[in-house]
Structure formats: C-alpha cells, structure tokens
C-alpha positions in Angstrom: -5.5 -12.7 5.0 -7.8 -13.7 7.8 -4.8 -13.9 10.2 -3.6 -10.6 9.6 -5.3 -7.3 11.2 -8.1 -5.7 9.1 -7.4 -2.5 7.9 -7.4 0.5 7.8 -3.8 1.0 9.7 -2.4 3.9 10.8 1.2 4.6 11.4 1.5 7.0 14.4 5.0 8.9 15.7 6.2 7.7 18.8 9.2 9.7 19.6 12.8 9.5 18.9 12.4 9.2 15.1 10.3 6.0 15.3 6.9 5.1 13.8 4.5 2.5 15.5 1.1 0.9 13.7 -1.9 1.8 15.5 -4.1 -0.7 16.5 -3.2 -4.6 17.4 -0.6 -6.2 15.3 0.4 -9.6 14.7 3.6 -10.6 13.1 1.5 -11.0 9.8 1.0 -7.4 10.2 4.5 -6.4 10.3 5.8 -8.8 7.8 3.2 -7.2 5.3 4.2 -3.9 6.8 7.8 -4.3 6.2 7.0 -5.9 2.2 5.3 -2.2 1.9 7.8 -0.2 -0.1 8.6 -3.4 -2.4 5.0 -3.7 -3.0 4.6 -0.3 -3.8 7.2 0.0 -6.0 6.6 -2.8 -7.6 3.0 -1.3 -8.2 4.2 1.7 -9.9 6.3 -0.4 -11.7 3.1 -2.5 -13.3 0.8 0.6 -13.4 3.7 2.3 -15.3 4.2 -0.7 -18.0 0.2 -0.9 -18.6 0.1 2.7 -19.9 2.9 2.2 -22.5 0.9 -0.6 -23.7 -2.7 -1.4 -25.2 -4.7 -2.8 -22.5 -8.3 -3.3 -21.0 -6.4 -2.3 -17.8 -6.8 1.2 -18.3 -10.2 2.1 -17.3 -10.8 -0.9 -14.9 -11.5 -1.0 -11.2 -8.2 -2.9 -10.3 -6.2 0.6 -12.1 -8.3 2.8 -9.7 -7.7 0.9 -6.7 -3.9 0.9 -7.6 -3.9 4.5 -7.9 -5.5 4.8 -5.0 -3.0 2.7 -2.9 -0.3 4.4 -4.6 -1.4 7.6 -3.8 -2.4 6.8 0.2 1.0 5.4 0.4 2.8 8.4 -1.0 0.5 10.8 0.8 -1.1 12.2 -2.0 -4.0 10.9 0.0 -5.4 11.4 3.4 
C-alpha cells in the first residue's frame, strides 16, 4: 500500500450534498475509498460468523482492530 496516501483520512463536507477526502489523494485512494462500504460490510459479515463459532478469534488483536474500524466507519468512533 505504499502507493496509496497514508492515513488517517478525513472526509470533509464541501457543499451541495458532496463529501471530499482531506489531504492529497491518488486514484489508489479513491479506488480504496469507493471499496469502503463493501469492505465494511463484508467485515461485519466475518466478525459476525466468528462469534457463532469456536475460535481463537475472539480475544485476538485482529478482532479489536475490526471493531475498531467498524466502529470509526459507523461513527461510533471519533
């Protein structure tokens, strides 16, 4: 990912019912940008499947770091 923007992004409101990233962007950026709700949904999809089901995924620092995306995506999180 060393062509893409680091993080973190922002998205800031730029009139007229539109959204803009803040900070330089590169296609890269948007491409990932516009894959956001896909991979979000397809995170709460995973993170919903591993708690119906025994795993060492529970208590692990990739289940945190899901959650935490989850919830900064969702807002839960400033």
């Amino acid at each position: 990912m060393a062509d893409r923007t680091p993080g973190p992004w922002k998205a800031v409101y730029v009139g007229c019912s539109d959204w803009d990233l803040d900070g330089p962007t590169t296609q890269k950026d948007w491409t990932l940008a516009a894959a956001a709700p896909d991979l979000l949904e397809a995170l709460q999809a995973m993170l919903e499947q591993f708690t119906k089901t025994p795993s060492t995924l529970k208590d692990s620092e990739a289940r945190c770091k899901a959650h935490a995306a989850i919830a900064k995506a969702t807002g839960e999180q400033a």
